[in-house]
C-alpha positions as CSV (number, residue, x, y, z in Angstrom):
1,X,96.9,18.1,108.1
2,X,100.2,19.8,108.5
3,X,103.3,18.7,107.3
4,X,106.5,20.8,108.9
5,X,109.9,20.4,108.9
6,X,111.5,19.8,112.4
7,X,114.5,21.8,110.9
8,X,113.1,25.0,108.7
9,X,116.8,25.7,108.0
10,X,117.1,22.6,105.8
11,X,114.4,24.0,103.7
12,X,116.5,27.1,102.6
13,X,119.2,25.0,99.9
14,X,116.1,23.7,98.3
15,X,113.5,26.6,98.0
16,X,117.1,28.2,96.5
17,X,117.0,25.6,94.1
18,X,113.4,25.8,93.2
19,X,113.5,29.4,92.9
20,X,116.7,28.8,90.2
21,X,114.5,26.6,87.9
22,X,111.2,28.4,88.4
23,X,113.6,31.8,87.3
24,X,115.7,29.4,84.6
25,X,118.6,30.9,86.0
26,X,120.7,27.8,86.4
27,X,123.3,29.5,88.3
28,X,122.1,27.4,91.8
29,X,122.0,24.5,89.9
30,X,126.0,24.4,90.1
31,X,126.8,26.5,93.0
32,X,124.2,27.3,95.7
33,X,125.8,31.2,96.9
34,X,125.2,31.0,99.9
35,X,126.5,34.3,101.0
36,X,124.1,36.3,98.1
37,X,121.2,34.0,99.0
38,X,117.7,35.3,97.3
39,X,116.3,37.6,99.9
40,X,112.8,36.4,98.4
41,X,113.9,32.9,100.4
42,X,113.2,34.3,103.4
43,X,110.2,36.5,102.4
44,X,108.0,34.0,101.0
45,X,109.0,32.3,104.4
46,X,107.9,34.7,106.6
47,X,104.7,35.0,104.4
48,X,103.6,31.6,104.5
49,X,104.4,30.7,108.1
50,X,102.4,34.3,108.9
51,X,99.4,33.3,106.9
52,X,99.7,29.5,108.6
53,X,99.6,31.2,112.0
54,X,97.1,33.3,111.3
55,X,94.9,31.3,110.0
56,X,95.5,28.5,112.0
57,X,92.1,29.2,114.5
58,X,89.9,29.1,111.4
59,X,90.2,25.0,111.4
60,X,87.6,23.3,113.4
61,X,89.1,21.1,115.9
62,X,89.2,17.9,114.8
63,X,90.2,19.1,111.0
64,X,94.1,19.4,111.7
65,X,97.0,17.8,112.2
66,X,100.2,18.6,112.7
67,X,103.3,16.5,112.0
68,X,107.1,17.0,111.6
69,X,108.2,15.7,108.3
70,X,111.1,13.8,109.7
71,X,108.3,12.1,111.7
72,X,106.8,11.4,108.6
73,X,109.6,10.5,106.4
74,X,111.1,8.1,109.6
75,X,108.3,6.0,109.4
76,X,105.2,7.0,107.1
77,X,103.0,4.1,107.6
78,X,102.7,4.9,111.2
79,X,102.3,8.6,110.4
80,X,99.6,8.3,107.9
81,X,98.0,5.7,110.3
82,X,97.9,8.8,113.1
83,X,96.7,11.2,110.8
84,X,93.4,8.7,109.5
85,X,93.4,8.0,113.3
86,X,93.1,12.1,114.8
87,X,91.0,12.7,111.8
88,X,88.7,10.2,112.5
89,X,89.2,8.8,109.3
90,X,88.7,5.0,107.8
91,X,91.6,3.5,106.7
92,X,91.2,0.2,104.7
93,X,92.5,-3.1,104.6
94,X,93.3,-2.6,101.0
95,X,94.7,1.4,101.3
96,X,96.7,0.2,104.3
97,X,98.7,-3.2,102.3
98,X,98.8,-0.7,99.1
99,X,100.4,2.3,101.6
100,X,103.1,-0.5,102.8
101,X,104.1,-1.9,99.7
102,X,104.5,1.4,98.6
103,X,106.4,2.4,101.1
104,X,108.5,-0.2,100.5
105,X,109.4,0.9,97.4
106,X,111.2,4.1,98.6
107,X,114.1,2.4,100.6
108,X,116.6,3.3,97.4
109,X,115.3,6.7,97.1
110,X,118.0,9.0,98.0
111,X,117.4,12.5,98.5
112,X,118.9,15.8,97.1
113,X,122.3,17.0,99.3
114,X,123.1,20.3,99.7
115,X,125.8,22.0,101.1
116,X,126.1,23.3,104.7
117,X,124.2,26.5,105.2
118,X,127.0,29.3,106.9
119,X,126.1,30.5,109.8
120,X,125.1,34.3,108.7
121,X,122.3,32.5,106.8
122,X,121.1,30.6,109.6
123,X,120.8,33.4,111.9
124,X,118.8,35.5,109.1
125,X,116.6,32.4,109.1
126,X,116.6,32.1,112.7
127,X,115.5,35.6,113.2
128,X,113.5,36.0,110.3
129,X,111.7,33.0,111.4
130,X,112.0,33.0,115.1
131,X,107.9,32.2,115.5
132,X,108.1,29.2,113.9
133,X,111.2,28.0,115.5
134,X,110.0,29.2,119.2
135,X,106.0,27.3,118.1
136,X,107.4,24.0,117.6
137,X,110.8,24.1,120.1
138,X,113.2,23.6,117.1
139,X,116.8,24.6,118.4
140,X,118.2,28.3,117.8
141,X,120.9,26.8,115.6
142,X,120.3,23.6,114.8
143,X,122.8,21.0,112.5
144,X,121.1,21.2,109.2
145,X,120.9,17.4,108.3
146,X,119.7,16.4,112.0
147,X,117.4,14.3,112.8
148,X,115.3,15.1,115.8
C-alpha cells in the first residue's frame, strides 16, 4: 500500500521542518526561509520517488495499492475499507467499529499550517519532481492547501 500526496508541493514546509529538528537547528521552527530552502528537500525527494518508481514492478499484483492521502485523510474509513478490499484482506466486525470510533476521535485534530510556498520553490519542485507530478496528473502549479 501507497500512501501519496495529491499535492507533493505541500510536503516541502514540513520535510523543512523535519529536517530543522532532526538537525536541532531551530531556525525553521520560527521562520520557514523559503527563499534559502535546504537543497537536501528536494534531493531526498527525488531519491525516494526514483527508488518508488523503480521499484514499483518488483510488487506482485495484487500486493499494492495506491491512494492519495487527501483521499485518505477525507474519509479514512472508506479508504482503509478499499485497501482490505483490493488486498483481499479480512476486515472484522470488531477492527471495523474500533476503526470508526477511532476515527471519530480525530474531528478536533487540527493540522500544522505553513506558509505559502513562492513560486521559485514550486517550480524547483515541479521540475525536480516532474515524474511524479506527470504519474499521478497532479497540476503543474497547484494551490498548496487544495484539495483535489
Amino acid at each position: 500500500m501507497s500512501a501519496h500526496s495529491s499535492n507533493p508541493i505541500s510536503r516541502i514546509p514540513f520535510s523543512a521542518a523535519l529536517f530543522s529538528i532532526l538537525r536541532d537547528d531551530s531556525s525553521y521552527l520560527q521562520h520557514l526561509n523559503l527563499i534559502t530552502l535546504d537543497p537536501s528537500i528536494f534531493s531526498l525527494y527525488e531519491r525516494i520517488y526514483d527508488v518508488y518508481f523503480e521499484d514499483l514492478d518488483l510488487i506482485p499484483e495484487g500486493n499494492f495499492y495506491d491512494i492519495q492521502f487527501e483521499k485518505l485523510e477525507r474519509n479514512p474509513v472508506q479508504g482503509i475499507k478499499n485497501i482490505y478490499k483490493t488486498l483481499d484482506l479480512d476486515m472484522s466486525e470488531d477492527f471495523l467499529r474500533r476503526l470508526e470510533n477511532y476515527v471519530t476521535t480525530l474531528d478536533e485534530y487540527k493540522k500544522n499550517d505553513f506558509a505559502e510556498l513562492n513560486e521559485v520553490t514550486k517550480a524547483t519542485f515541479y521540475s525536480r519532481l516532474r515524474r511524479s507530478f506527470d504519474t499521478w496528473g497532479y497540476p503543474e502549479n497547484p494551490v498548496q492547501n487544495e484539495l483535489p
